[in-house]
C-alpha positions as CSV (number, residue, x, y, z in Angstrom):
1,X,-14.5,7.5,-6.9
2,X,-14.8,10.9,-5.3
3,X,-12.8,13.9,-7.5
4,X,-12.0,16.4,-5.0
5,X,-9.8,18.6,-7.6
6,X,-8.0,18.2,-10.6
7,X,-5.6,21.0,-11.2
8,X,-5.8,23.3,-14.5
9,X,-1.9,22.2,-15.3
10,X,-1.5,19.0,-14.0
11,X,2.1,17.3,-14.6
12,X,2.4,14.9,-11.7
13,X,-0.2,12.2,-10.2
14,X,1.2,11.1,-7.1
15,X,-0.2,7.5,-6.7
16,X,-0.5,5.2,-3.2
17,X,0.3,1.9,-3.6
18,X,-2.1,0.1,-0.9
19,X,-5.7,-0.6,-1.4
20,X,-5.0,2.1,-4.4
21,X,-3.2,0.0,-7.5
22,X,-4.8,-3.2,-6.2
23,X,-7.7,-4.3,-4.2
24,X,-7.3,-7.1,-2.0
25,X,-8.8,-6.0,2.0
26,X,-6.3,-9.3,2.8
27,X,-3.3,-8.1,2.1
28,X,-4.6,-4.6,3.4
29,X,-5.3,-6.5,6.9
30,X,-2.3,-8.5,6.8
31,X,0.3,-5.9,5.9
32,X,-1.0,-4.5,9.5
33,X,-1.4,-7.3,11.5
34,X,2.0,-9.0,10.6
35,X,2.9,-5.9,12.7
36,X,0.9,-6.2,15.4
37,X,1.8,-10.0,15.7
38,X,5.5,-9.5,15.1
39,X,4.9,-6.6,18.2
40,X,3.1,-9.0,20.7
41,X,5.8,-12.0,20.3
42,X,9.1,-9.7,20.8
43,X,7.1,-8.6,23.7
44,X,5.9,-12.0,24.6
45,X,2.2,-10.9,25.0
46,X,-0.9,-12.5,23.4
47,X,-1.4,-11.5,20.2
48,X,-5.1,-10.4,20.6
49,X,-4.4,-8.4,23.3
50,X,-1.7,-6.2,21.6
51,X,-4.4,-5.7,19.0
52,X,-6.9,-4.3,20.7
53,X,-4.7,-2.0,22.5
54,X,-3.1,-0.2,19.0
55,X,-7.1,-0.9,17.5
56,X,-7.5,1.4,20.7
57,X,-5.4,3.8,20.8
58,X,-6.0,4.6,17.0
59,X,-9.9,5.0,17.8
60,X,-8.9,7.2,20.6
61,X,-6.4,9.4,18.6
62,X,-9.1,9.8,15.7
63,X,-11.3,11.0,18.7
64,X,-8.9,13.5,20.1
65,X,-8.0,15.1,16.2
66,X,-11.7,15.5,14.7
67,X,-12.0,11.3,13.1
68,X,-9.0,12.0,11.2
69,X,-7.1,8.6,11.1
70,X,-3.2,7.7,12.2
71,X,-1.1,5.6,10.3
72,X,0.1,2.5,11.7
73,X,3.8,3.4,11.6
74,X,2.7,6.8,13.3
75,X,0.7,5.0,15.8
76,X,3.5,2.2,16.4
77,X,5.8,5.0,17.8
78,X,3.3,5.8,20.4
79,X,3.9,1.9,21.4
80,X,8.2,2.6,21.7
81,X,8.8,1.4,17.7
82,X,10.6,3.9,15.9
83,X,9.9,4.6,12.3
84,X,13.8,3.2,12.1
85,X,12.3,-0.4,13.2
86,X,8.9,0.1,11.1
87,X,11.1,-0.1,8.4
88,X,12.9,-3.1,9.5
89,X,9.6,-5.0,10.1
90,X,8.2,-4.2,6.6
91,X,11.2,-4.9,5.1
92,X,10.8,-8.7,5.8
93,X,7.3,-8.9,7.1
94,X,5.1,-8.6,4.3
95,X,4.6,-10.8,1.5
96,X,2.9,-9.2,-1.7
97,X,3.5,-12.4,-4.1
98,X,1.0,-14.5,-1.9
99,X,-2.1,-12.1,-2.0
100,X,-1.5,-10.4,-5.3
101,X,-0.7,-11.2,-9.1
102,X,0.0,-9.5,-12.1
103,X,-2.7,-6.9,-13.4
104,X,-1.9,-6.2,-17.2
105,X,-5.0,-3.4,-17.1
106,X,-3.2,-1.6,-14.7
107,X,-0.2,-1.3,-16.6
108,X,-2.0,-0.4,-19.8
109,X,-4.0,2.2,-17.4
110,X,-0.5,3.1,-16.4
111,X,1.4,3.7,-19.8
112,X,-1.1,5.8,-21.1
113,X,-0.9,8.3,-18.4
114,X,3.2,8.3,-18.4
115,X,2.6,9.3,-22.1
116,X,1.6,13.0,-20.5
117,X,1.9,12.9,-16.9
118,X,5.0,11.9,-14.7
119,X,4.1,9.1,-12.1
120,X,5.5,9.1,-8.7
121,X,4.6,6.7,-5.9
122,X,4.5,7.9,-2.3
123,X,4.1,4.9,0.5
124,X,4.2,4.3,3.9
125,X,6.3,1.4,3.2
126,X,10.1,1.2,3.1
127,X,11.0,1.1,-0.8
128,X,12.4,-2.2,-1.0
129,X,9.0,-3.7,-0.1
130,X,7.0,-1.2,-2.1
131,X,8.6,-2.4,-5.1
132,X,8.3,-5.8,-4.5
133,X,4.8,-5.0,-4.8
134,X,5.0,-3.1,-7.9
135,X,6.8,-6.3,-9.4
136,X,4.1,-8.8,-8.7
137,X,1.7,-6.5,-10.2
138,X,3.6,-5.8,-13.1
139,X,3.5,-2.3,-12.9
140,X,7.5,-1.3,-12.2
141,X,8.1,0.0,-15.4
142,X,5.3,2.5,-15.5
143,X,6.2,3.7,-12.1
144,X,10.0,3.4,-11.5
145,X,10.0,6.7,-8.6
146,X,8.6,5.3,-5.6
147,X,8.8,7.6,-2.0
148,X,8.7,5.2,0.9
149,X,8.9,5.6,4.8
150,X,12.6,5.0,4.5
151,X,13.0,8.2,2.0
152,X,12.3,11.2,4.2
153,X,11.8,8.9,7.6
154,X,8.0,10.0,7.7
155,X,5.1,8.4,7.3
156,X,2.1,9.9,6.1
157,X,0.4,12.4,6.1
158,X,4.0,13.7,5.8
159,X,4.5,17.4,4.3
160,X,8.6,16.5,3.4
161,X,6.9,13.0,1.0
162,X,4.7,15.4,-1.0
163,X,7.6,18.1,-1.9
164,X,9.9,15.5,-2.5
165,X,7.2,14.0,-4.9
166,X,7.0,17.9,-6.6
167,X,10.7,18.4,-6.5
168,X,11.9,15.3,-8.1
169,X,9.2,15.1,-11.1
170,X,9.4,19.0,-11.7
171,X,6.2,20.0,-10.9
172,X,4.5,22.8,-8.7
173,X,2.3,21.7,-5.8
174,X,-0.7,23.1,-7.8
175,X,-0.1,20.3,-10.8
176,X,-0.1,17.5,-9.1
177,X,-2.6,15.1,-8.7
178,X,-3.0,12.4,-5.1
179,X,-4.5,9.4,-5.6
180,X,-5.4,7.4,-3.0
181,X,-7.9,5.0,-0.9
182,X,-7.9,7.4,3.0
183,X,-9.0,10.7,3.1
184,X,-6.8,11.5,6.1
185,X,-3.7,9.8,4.6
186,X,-3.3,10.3,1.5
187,X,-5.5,13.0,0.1
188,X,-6.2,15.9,3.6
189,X,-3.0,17.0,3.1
190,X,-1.9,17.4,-0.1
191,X,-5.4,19.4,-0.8
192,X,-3.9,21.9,1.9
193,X,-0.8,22.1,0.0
194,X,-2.8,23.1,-3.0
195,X,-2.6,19.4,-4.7
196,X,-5.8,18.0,-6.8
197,X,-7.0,14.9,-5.1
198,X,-8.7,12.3,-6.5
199,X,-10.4,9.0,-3.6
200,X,-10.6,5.6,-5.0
201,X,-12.1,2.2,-3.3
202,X,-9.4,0.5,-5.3
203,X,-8.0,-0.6,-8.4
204,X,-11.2,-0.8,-10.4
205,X,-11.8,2.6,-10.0
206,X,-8.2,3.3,-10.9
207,X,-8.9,1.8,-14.3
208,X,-11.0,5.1,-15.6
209,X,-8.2,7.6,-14.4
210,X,-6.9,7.8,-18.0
211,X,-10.3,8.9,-19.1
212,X,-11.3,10.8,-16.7
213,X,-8.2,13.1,-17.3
C-alpha cells in the first residue's frame, strides 16, 4: 500500500472495483482479453495478432504521454469501438462468478467504513456487470452506488466520474478518498482534483483501510 493523501475531512472513499476489492490477475487478464478476442473474430483476424497490435499501441501511447497508462475502453476507440459498444461487450463478455467467490472480510472491512464514510464505486465497466461482481463477492450491500462507463460515457481517468462520485455522496473534492490498483487510472487524477489517494496491490491490502483511517 502506498498513502499518497488522506484528506483532513474525509466523507467519501471512492473505491475501484478491479484488482482493488479482489485479487485475482485471471480475471484481471481475462476481463481484457475477452475483448481483444471478441475484437479479432468480428473482424475475422487471428486472435494473437489483434493482441499485439492494441498491447502496441498502448506501449506506444504510454511513450507519447510520459508512461502514463490508457485504459482499454480508451484505447479500443483508437481501434473504431466506441465506448457505446465497450459497453455492449462487457455487458455479456465477462464472467465474475467463475474467477471470484464471496469474501466475508471484505464486507466486514466494508461495513465498518460505511458506519462513517459514504462508499461510492467508480469503474470502467458498464454497471450491470460491475454489480454482478459486487454480488459474487458479497459486497452489494456495503456499496449500493456504483459509477460505470455507461454513467457519464467515460472511461477513466474521467474528470465528469469523479464529480459525479462528489456530487451524489455530498462531499467536496478535498474529502474524498480514491482507492485503487493504477496510478494513472485511478489515483493521477483525482490527486489533481484535490482528492486523497490511497494505491493498493489488491484486496489484502484493502483489508487494513479501516485501520488505517
Amino acid at each position: 500500500m502506498k498513502i499518497y493523501s488522506i484528506p483532513k475531512r474525509l466523507k467519501t472513499i471512492i473505491f475501484d472495483i478491479d484488482g482493488t476489492l479482489y485479487t485475482s490477475a485471471a480475471y484481471v487478464f481475462e476481463q481484457v482479453d475477452a475483448q481483444v478476442r471478441h475484437l479479432a473474430h468480428i473482424r475475422g483476424r487471428p486472435e494473437d495478432e489483434v493482441r499485439k497490435e492494441i498491447f502496441e499501441y498502448r506501449k506506444r501511447w504510454a511513450g507519447e504521454h510520459q508512461g502514463k497508462k490508457i485504459s482499454l475502453g480508451n484505447a479500443l476507440t483508437a481501434f473504431g469501438i466506441p465506448i457505446e459498444e465497450s459497453i455492449r461487450w462487457r455487458e455479456t463478455l465477462l464472467a465474475p462468478e467463475k474467477y471470484l467467490e464471496a469474501d466475508p472480510r471484505l464486507a466486514t472491512v466494508l461495513e465498518k467504513l460505511a458506519q462513517k464514510y459514504r462508499l461510492v464505486c467508480v469503474t470502467n465497466n458498464p454497471v450491470a456487470a460491475a454489480r454482478r461482481t459486487l454480488d459474487v463477492l458479497g459486497v452489494s450491500a456495503q456499496l449500493p452506488d456504483i459509477i460505470g462507463l455507461d454513467t457519464c460515457m467515460k472511461s477513466k481517468p474521467a474528470p465528469e466520474m469523479l464529480q459525479l462520485a462528489a456530487r451524489m455522496t455530498g462531499a467536496e473534492p478535498d474529502e474524498c478518498l480514491s482507492v485503487g490498483d493504477r496510478y494513472d487510472i485511478d489515483l493521477a487524477l483525482p490527486l489533481e482534483m484535490g482528492m486523497g489517494a490511497v494505491l493498493v496491490s489488491g484486496v489484502e491490502e484493502v483489508y487494513s483501510l479501516a485501520e488505517i483511517l
